[in-house]
C-alpha positions as CSV (number, residue, x, y, z in Angstrom):
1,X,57.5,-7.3,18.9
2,X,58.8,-4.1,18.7
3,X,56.8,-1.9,21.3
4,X,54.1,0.1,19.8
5,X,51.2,1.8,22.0
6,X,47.6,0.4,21.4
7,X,47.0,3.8,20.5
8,X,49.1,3.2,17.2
9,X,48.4,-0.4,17.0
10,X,44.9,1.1,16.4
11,X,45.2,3.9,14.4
12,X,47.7,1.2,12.2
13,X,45.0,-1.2,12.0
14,X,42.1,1.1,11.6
15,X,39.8,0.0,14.6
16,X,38.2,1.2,17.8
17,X,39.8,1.4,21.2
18,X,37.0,-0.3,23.9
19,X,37.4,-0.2,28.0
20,X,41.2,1.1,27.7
21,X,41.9,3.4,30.2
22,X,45.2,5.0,29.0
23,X,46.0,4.6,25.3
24,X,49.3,4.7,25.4
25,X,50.1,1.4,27.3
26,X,52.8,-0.3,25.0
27,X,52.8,-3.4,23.8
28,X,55.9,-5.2,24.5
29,X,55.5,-9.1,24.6
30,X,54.7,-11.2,21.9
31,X,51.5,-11.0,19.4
32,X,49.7,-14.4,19.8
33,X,46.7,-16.2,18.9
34,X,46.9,-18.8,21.2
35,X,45.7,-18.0,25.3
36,X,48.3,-20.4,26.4
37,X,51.2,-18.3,24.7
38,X,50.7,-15.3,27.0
39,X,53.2,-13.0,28.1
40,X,53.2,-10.3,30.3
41,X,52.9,-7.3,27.5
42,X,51.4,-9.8,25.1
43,X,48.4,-8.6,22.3
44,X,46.2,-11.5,21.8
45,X,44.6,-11.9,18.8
46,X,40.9,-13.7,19.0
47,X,40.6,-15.9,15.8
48,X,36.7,-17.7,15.6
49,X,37.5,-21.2,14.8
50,X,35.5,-24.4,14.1
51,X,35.2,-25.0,17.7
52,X,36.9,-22.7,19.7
53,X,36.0,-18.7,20.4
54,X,39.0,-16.8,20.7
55,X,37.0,-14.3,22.0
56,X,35.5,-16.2,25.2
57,X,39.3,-16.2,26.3
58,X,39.5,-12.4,26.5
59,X,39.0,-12.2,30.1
60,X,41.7,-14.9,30.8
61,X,44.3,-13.3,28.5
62,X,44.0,-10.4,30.1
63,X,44.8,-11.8,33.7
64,X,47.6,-13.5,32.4
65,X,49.3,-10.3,31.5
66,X,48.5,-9.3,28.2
67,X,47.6,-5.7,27.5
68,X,44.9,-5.5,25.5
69,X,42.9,-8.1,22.5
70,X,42.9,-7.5,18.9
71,X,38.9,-8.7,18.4
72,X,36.2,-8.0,16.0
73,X,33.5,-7.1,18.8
74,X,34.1,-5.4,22.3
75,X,35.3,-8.0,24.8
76,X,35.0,-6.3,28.2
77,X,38.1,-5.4,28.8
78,X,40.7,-3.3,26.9
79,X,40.4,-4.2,23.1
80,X,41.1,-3.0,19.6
81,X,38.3,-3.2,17.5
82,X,38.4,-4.7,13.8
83,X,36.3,-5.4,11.2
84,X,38.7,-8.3,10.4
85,X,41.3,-9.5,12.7
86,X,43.4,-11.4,9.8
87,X,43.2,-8.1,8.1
88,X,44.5,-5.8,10.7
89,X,47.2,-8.5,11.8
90,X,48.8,-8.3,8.5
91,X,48.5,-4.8,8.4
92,X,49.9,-4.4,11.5
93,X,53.0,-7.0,10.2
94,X,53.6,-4.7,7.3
95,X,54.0,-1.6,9.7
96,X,56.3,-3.2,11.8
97,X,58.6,-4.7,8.9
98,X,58.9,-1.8,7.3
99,X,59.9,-0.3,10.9
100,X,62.6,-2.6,11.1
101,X,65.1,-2.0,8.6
102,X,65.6,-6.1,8.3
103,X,66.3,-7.9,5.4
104,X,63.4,-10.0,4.6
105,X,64.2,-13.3,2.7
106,X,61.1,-15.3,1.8
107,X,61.1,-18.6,0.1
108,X,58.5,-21.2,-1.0
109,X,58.4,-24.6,-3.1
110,X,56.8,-27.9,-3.6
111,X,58.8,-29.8,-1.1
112,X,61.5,-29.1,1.6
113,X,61.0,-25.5,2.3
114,X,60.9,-26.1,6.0
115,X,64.4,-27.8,6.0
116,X,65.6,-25.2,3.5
117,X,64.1,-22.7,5.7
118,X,65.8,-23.6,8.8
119,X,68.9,-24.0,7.0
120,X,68.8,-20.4,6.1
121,X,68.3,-19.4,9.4
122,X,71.3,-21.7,11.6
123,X,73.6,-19.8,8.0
124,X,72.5,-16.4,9.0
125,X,72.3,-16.1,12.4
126,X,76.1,-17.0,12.9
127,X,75.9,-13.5,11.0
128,X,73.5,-11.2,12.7
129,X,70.2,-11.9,14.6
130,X,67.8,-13.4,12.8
131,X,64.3,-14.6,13.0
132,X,62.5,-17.2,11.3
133,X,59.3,-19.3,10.5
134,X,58.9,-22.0,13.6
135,X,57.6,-25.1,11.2
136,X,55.3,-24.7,9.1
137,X,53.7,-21.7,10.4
138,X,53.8,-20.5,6.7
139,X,50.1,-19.1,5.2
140,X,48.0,-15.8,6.3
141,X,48.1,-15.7,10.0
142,X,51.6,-18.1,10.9
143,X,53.5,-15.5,8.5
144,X,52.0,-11.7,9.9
145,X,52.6,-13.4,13.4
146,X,56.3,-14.6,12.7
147,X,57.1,-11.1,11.5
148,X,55.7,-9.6,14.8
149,X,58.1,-11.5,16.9
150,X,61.1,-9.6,15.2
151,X,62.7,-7.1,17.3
152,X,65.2,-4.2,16.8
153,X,67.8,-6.0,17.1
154,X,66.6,-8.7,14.3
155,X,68.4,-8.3,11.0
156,X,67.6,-11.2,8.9
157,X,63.5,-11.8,8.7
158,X,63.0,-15.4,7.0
159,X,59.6,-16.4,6.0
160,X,58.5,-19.5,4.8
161,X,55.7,-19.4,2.2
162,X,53.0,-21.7,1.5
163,X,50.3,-21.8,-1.3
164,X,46.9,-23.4,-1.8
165,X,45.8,-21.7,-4.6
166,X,47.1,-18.9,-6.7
167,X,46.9,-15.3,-5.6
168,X,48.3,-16.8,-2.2
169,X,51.7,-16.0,-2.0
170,X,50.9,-12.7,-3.7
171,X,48.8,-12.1,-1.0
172,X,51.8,-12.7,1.5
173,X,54.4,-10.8,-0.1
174,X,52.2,-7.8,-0.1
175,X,52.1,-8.4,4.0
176,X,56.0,-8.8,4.3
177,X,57.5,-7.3,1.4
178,X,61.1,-9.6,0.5
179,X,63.8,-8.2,-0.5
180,X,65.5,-12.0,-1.7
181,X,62.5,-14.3,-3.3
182,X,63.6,-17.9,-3.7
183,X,62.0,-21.1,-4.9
184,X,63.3,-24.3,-4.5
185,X,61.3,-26.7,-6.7
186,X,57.9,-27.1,-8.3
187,X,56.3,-30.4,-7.9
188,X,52.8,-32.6,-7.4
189,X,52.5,-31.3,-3.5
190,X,48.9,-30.0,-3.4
191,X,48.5,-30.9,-7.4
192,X,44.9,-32.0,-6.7
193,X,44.2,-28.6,-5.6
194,X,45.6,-26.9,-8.3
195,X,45.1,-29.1,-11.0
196,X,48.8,-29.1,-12.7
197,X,52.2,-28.4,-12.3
198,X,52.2,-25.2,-14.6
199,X,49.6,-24.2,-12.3
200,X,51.6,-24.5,-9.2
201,X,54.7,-22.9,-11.0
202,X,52.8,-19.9,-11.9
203,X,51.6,-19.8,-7.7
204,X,54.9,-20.0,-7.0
205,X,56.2,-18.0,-9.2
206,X,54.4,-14.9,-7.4
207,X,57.1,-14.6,-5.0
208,X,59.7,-13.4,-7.5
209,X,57.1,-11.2,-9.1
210,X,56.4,-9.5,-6.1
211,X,60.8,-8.6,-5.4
212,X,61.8,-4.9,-6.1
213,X,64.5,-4.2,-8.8
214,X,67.3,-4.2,-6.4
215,X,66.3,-7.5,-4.5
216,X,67.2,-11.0,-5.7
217,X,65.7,-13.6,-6.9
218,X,67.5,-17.1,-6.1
219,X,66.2,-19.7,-8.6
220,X,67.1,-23.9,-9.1
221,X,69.0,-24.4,-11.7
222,X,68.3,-28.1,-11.5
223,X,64.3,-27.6,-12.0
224,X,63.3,-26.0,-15.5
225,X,59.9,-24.4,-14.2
226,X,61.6,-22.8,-11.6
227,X,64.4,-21.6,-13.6
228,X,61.8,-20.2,-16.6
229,X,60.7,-18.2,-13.6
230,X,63.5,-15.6,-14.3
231,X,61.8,-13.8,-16.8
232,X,58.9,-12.9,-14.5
233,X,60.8,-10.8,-11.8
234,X,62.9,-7.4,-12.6
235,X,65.4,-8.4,-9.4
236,X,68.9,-9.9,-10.2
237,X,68.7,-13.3,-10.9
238,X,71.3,-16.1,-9.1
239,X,70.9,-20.0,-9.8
240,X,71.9,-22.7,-7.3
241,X,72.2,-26.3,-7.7
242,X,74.5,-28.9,-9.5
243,X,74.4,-27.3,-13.1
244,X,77.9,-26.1,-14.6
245,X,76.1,-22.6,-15.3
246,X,74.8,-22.6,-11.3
247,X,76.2,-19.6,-10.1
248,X,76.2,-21.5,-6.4
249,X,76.8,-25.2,-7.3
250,X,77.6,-28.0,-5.9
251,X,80.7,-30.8,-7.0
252,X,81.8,-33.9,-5.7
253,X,78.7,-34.6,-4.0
254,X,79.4,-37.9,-2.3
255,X,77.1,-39.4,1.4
256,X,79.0,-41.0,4.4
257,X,78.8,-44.2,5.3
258,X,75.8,-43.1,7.5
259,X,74.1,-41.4,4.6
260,X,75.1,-37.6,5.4
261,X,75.9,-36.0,2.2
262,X,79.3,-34.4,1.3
263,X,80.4,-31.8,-1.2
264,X,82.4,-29.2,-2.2
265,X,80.5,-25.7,-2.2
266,X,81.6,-23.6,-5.5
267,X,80.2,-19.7,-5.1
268,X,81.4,-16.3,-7.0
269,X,83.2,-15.5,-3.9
270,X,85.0,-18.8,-3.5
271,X,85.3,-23.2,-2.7
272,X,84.9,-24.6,0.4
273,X,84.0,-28.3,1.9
274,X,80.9,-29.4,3.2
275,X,79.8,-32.2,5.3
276,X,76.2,-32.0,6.6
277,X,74.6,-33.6,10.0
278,X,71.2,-34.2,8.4
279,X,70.6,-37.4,6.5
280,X,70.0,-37.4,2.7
281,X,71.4,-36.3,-0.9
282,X,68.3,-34.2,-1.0
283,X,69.5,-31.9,1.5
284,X,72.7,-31.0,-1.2
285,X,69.8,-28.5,-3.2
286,X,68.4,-27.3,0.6
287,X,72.2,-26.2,1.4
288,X,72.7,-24.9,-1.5
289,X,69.6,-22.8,-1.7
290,X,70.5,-21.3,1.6
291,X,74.1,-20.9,0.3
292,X,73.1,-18.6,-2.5
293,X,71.1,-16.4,0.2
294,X,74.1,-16.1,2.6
295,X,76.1,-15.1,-0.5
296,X,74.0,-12.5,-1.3
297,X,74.0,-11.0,1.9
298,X,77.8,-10.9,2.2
299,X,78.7,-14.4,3.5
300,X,82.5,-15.8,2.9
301,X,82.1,-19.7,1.4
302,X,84.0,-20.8,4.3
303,X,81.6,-19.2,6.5
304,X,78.9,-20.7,4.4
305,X,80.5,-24.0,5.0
306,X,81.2,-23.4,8.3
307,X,77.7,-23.0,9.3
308,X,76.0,-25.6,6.9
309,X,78.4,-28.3,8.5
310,X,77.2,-27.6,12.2
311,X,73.0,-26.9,11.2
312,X,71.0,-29.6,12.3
313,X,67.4,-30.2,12.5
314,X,65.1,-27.6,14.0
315,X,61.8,-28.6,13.2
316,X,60.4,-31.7,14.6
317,X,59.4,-35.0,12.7
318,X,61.7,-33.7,9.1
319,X,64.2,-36.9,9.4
320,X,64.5,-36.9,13.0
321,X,67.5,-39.8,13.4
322,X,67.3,-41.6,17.0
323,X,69.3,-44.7,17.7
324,X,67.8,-46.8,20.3
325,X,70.1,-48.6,23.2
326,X,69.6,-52.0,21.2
327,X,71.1,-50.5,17.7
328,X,67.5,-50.0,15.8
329,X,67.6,-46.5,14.3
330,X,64.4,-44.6,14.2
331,X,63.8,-42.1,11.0
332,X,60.9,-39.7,12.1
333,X,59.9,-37.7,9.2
334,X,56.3,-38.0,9.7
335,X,55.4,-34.3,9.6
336,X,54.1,-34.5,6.3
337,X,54.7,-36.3,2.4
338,X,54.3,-35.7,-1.0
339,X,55.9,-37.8,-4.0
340,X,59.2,-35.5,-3.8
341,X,59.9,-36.2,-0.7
342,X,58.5,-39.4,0.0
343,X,61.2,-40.3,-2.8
344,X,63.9,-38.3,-1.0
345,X,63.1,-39.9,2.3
346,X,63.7,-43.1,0.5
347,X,66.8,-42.8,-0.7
348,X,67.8,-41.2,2.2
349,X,67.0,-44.7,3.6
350,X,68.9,-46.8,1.5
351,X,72.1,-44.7,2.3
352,X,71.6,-45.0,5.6
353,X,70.7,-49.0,5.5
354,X,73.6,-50.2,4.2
355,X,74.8,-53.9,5.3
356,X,71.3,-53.3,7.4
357,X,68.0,-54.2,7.2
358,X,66.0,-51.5,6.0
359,X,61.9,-50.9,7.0
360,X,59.7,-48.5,5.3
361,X,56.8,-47.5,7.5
362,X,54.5,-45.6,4.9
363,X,51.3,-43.8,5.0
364,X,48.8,-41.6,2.8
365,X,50.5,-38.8,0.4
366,X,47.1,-36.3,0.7
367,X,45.3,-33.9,-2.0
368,X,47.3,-35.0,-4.8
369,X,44.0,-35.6,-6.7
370,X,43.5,-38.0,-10.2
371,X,47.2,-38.4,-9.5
372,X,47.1,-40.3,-6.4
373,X,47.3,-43.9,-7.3
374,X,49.7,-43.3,-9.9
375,X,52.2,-41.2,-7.0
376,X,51.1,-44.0,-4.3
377,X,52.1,-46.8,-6.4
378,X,55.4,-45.8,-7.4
379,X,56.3,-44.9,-4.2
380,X,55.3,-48.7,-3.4
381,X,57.8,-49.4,-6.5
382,X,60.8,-47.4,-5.8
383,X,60.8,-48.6,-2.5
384,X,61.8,-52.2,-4.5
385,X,64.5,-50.4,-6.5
386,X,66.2,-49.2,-3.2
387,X,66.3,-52.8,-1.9
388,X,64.3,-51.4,0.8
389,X,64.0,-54.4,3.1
390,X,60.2,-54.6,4.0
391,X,57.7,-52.4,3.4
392,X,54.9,-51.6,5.5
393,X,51.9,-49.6,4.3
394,X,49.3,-47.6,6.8
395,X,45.9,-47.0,6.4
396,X,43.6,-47.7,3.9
397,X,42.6,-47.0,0.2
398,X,46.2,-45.1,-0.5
399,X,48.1,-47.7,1.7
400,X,46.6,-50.1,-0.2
401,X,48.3,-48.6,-3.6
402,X,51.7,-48.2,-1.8
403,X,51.9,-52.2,-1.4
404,X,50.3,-53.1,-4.9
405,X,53.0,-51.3,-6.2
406,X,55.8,-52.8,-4.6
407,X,54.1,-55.9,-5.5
408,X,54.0,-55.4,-8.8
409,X,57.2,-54.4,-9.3
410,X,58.7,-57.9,-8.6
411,X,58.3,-61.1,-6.8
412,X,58.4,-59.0,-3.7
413,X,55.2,-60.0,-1.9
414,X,56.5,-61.4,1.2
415,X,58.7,-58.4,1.6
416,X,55.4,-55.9,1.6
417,X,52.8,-55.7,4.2
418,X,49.4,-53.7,4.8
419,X,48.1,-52.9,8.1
420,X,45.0,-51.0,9.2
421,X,46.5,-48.2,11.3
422,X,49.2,-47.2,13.1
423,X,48.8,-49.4,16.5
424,X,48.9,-52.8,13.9
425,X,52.1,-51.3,12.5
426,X,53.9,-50.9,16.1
427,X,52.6,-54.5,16.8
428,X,54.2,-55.6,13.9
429,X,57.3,-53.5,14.4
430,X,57.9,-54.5,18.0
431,X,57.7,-58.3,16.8
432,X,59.9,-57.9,14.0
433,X,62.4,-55.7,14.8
434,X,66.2,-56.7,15.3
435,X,69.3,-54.7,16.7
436,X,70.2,-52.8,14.0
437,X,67.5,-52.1,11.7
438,X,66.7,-48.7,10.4
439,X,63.4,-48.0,10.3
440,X,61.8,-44.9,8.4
441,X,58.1,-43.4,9.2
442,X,56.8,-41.2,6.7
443,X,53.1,-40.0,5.5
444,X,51.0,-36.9,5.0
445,X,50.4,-35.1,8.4
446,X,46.4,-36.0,8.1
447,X,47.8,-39.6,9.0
448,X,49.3,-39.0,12.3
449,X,52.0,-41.2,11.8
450,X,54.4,-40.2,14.3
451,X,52.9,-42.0,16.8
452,X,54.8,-44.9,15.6
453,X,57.9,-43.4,15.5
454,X,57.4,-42.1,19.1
455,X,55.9,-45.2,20.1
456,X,59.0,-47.3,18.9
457,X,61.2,-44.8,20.9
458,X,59.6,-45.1,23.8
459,X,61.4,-48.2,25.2
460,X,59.5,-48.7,28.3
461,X,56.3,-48.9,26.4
462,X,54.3,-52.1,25.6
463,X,50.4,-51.0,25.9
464,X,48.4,-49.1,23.0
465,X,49.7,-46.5,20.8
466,X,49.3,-43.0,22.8
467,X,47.1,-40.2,21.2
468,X,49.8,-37.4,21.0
């Protein structure tokens, strides 16, 4: 963070100094929420969860070298007093953004707005410095406390936004103010929460509303809810995706033999090739999402290009590709699912299985409400379509939908498989498997499904699925 003395972290905040001697120690480190994240310099902020106190850690933190503790009762040692500490840690975000000078970009969607979002930042940090959302550390507290770890040299801000309701992302843009708004898609993630896709369009929607008149909003072309979405901002509107009147499109999209897509970026500034490292068509709208940002903020296309050819994967468990020593390639993109991009990862799959045997290790798609055995089984069904070689389906009710779908959709039966958790389906991987097999893991992050792609990985192990 930018250093700031807990006397105007608290006159910022609006709360009482307690047991400091000297007001005007700075904070330098980090703003963190977690005692094990201590840095010399540090402000820890004490969050009451479920189970855990952050509160009873006040004495610790402050051993460990952090100045002071942003709490909503005295602590015993040198703390700034709140009424709310959510409250007075986005307030104190919006103070320090506004400090900065950085161009914020903020961007939200249905599905792949962690990919798109890491994109964005491996573009724009070949530029200038840049800091970014780690995951998914995208509602009220993960956002305030990305923003806090800018610093005056950061001059690209990118913030992931996430939504559970409407008013949300409103609520977030008020906190870090964008200057470039963009959504990538609107679909069923979360659709049993909000009860409709017009109702998650008009959540999502908030982030454009909230952009000033010289800011930009940077809209999909390809996705008509998110394109009607240009008559509720005043910024200047720019379209990406693979529609003639995209202003950043792309053409020629073609995958690799190893199912990495190609194309040939068109923007107003210029044409330049493509070849990407991650795995997946659906990754063509991610790089062009982040291509309109770059070209907004000044970006050649063959820079754009440049840098979308080298970005890999930053967050962990989105399509993480491992080959094993005996030729079985592991697909870990276990972090989380919905119908979008349990259809993406899919396809992804079938590129990337060619002349192979293909497995499907799939779990529960969560909140998607009166929807989910409809989403569940055609999941189960595309998986057919693909040519997907076996299907194996985790867990209970949900799993149970996957593999009546896939059986269902043809004489398939022997080809699909339910197992109870995720220990059965290592058994049954570890039986199965043959050199050369690609084998993808994918379910809502409830499920925990990782722990078979980790579990495949790790060669030397034979015994029980770890917890991790």
């Amino acid at each position: 963070m930018i250093a700031l003395s807990l006397a105007e972290i608290a006159a910022v905040v609006g709360g009482q100094t307690y047991d400091i001697p000297d007001p005007a120690v700075q904070v330098t480190g980090p703003v963190v929420i977690d005692s094990r994240q201590v840095k010399d310099g540090s402000l820890f902020a004490a969050f009451v969860g479920e189970r855990v106190d952050g509160h009873d850690f006040a004495r610790a933190v402050v051993d460990a070298g952090a100045v002071a503790v942003l709490a909503s009762r005295p602590v015993g040692v040198p703390a700034i007093v709140v009424a709310d500490v959510q409250t007075a840690l986005g307030a104190l975000a919006r103070h320090v953004v506004e400090r900065l000078g950085a161009t914020l970009v903020a961007l939200t969607g249905s599905a792949g707005k962690t990919s798109t979002k890491d994109l964005i930042a491996q573009v724009l940090r070949s530029k200038a410095p840049t800091v970014f959302t780690p995951g998914s550390f995208n509602n009220e507290i993960g956002l305030p406390l990305t923003a806090l770890s800018a610093t005056e040299q950061t001059r690209f801000l990118v913030l992931e936004m996430g939504a559970r309701g409407i008013g949300h992302i409103r609520y977030l843009t008020e906190l870090t103010p964008p200057r470039i708004g963009l959504v990538l898609n609107v679909g069923t993630a979360h659709i049993g929460e909000f009860g409709g896709r017009e109702q998650i369009a008009q959540a999502k929607g908030e982030l454009v509303e909230g952009l000033p008149e010289d800011g930009a909003a940077i809209l999909n072309a390809d996705d008509p809810l998110v394109r009607a979405m240009a008559s509720r901002t005043k910024a200047r509107v720019i379209l990406f995706g693979e529609s003639d009147e995209a202003d950043v499109r792309a053409e020629n999209v073609r995958l690799t033999e190893s199912g990495q897509p190609s194309f040939s970026l068109r923007t107003p500034s210029g044409c330049s090739d493509v070849t990407m490292r991650l795995y997946g068509e659906h990754h063509v709208s991610n790089a062009l999402a982040a291509a309109a940002v770059a070209h907004e903020l000044g970006m050649s296309a063959d820079e754009i290009a440049g840098a979308l050819s080298e970005a890999g994967t930053l967050s962990r468990w989105r399509m993480e590709v491992t080959e094993r020593p005996d030729g079985v390639t592991v697909v870990n993109d276990a972090y989380n699912a919905n119908p979008e991009s349990m259809r993406a990862a899919l396809r992804a799959l079938a590129a990337m299985g060619r002349g192979r045997r293909t497995w499907a290790v799939l779990g529960q798609m969560a909140e998607l409400g009166d929807e989910a055995l409809a989403e569940h089984d055609a999941v189960g069904r595309l998986a057919v379509r693909l040519n997907v070689s076996k299907l194996v389906a985790v867990g209970g009710r949900e799993a149970s939908w996957l593999q009546l779908g896939a059986y269902n959709e043809g004489s398939w039966g022997e080809e699909s498989v339910h197992v109870s958790d995720a220990q059965a389906a290592v058994d049954l991987l570890r039986s199965e498997l043959r050199p050369g097999d690609v084998v993808l893991v994918k379910a809502s992050r409830s499920v925990g499904l990782e722990r078979v792609a980790l579990a495949l990985l790790d060669s030397g192990v034979e015994g029980e699925v770890a917890a991790r």
